[in-house]
C-alpha positions as CSV (number, residue, x, y, z in Angstrom):
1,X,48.9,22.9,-26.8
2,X,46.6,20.5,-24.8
3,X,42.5,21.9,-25.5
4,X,42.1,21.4,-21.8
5,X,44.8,24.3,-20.7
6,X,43.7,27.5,-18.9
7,X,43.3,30.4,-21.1
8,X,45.6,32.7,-18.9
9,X,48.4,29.9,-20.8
10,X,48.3,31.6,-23.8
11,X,51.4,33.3,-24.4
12,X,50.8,36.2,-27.0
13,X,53.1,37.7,-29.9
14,X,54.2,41.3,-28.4
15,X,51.8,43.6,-29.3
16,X,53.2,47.4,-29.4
17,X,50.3,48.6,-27.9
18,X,51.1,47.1,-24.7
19,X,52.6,50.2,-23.3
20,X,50.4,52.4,-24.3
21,X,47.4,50.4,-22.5
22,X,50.0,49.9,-20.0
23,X,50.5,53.7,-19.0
24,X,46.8,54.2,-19.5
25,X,46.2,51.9,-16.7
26,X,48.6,53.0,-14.5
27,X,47.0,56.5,-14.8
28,X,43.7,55.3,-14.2
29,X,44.8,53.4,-11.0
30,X,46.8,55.7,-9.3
31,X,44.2,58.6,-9.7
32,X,41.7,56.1,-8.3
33,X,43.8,55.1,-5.4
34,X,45.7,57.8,-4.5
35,X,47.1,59.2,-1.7
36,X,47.4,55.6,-0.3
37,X,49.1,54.5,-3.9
38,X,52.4,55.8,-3.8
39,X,53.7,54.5,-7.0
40,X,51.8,52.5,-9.6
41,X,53.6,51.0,-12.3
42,X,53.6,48.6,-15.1
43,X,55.8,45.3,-14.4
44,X,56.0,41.8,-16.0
45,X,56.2,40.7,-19.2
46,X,53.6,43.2,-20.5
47,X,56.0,46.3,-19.7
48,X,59.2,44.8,-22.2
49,X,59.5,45.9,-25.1
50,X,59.3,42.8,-28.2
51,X,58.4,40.5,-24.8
52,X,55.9,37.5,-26.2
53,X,53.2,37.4,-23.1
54,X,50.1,35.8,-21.7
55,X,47.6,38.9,-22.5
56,X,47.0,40.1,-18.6
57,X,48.4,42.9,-17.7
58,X,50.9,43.1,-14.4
59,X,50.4,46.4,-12.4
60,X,52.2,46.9,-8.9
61,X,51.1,49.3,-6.5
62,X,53.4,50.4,-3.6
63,X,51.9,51.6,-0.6
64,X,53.2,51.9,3.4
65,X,50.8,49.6,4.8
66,X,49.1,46.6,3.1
67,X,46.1,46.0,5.3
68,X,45.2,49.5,5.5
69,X,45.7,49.3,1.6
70,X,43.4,46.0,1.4
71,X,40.7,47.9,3.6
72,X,41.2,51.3,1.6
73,X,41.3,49.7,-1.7
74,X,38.4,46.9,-1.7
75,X,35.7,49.6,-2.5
76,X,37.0,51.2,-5.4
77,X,38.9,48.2,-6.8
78,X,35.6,46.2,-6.9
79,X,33.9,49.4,-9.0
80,X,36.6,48.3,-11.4
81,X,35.8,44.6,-11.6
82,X,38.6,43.7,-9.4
83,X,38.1,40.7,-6.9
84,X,40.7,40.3,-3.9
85,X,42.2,36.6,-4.0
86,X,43.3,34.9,-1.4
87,X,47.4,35.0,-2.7
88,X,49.8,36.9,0.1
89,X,52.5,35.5,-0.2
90,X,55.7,36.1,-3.0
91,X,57.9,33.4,-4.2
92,X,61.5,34.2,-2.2
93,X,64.4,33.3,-4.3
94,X,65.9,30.2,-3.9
95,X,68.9,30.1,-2.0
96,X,67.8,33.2,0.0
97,X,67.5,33.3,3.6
98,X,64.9,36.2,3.6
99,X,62.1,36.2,6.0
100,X,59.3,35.5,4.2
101,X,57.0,37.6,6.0
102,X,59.2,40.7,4.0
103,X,57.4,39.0,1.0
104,X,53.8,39.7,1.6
105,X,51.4,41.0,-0.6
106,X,48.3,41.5,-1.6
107,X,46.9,40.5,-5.3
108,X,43.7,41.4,-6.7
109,X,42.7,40.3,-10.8
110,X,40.2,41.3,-13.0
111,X,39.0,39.2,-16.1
112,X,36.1,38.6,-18.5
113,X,35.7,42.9,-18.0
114,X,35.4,45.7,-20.1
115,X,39.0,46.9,-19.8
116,X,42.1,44.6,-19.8
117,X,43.0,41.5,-17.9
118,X,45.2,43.1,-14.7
119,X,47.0,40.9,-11.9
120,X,47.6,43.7,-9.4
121,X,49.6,43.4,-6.9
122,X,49.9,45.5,-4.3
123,X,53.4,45.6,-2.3
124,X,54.9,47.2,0.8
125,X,57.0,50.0,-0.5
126,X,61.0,49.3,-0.1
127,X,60.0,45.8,0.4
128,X,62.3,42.9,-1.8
129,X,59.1,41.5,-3.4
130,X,58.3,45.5,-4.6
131,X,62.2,46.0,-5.7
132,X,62.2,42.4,-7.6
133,X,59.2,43.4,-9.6
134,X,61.1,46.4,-11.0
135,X,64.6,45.0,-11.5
136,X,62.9,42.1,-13.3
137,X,61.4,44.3,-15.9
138,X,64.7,46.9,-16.4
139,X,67.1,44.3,-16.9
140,X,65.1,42.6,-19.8
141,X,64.3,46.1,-21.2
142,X,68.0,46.9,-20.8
143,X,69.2,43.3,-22.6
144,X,66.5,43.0,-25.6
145,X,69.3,40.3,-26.7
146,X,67.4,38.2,-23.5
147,X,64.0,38.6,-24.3
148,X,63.5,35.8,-27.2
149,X,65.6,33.4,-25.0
150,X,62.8,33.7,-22.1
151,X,59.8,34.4,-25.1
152,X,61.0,31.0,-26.3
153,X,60.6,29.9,-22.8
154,X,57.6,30.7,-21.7
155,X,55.7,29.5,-25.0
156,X,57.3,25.6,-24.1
157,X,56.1,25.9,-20.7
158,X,52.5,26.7,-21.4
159,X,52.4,24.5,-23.8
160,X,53.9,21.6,-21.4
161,X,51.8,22.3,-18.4
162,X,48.5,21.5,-17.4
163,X,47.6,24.9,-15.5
164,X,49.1,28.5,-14.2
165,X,49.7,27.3,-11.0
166,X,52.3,24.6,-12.5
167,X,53.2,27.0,-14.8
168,X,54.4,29.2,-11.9
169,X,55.8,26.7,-10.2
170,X,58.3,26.0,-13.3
171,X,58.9,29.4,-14.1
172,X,60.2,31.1,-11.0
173,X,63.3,29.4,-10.7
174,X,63.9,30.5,-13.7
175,X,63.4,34.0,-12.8
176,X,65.6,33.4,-10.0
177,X,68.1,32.5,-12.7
178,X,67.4,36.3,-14.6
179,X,67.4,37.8,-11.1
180,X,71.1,36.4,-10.1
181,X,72.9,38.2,-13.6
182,X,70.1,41.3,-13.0
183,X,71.7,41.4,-9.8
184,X,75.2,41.6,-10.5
185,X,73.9,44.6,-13.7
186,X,72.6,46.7,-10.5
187,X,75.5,46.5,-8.5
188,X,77.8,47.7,-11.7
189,X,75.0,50.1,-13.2
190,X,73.9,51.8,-9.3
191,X,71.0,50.7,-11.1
192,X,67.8,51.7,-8.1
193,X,64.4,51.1,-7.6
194,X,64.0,54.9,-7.4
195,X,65.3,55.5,-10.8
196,X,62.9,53.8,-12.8
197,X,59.8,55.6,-14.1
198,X,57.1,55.7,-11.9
199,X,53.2,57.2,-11.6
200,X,53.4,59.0,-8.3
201,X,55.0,61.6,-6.3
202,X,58.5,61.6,-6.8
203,X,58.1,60.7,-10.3
């Protein structure tokens, strides 16, 4: 690995205590953000089990309405050493004809603080960006025979790459790849977003 790539390349072993630290933020978050926070859950690599993973945590928070989330959210958020970057937009899978104005977001991160590395992002609820996120994360928990494949993956690539935002760029067709089979798994398994464990009412 070049000495000149970005620390957020670093793709970590799995560490077990990933899930715990990954509840315990999601805890924290929603009782800070709530009622506006409707769900608040732990998604990415972080959130699968034996997963290998750049050390950030990825948190997504669904809400009804993002600016009034960004407005609501900026106080409190920055009292956690969140900053607000200027990302609002999701990748849309290729060979989708979405609008991508049903892909908006909003993403705040925190690094160099007290408490973990977070990407939050913050995602209209029933929006595709929102449902991705979580069909992402339950088909690799639901197919652990996937996870050193895309492990494997992920180490080449930051190791290949000069910086996360190439990194990015390499990885989510890939994803789109996982997505198309995680589709299919939905349609035969009624899997929904609804049924996966959330912090929030409804729970």
């Amino acid at each position: 690995m070049s000495k000149d790539l970005s620390p957020d390349l670093v793709v970590a072993d799995a560490d077990p205590a990933w899930t715990t630290r990954g509840a315990a933020l999601t805890d924290g978050l929603y009782a800070l953000l709530e009622p506006l926070a409707l769900h608040v859950e732990h998604i990415g690599s972080t959130a699968v089990p034996g997963m290998a993973a750049k050390p950030v945590f990825d948190v997504q928070i669904s809400v009804r309405d993002l600016q009034e989330a960004q407005d609501a959210f900026a106080g409190p958020l920055a009292g956690q050493g969140f900053g607000l970057t200027p990302y609002r937009q999701d990748h849309v899978p290729a060979g989708s004809d979405d609008d991508p104005a049903r892909w908006t977001k909003r993403l705040w991160i925190r690094r160099g603080h007290a408490e973990p590395d977070v990407n939050l992002h913050v995602r209209a609820a029933g929006s595709p960006n929102e449902r991705l996120a979580l069909l992402f994360r339950d088909w690799l928990r639901a197919h652990p025979e996937a996870v050193p494949a895309y492990a494997r993956f992920k180490r080449v690539l930051a190791g290949a790459v000069p910086d996360l935002a190439t990194y990015a760029d390499v990885k989510d067709p890939v994803v789109d790849l996982v997505v198309a089979v995680a589709e299919s798994w939905a349609r035969t398994t009624n899997w929904q977003p609804s049924a996966t464990t959330r912090v929030g009412p409804g729970a």
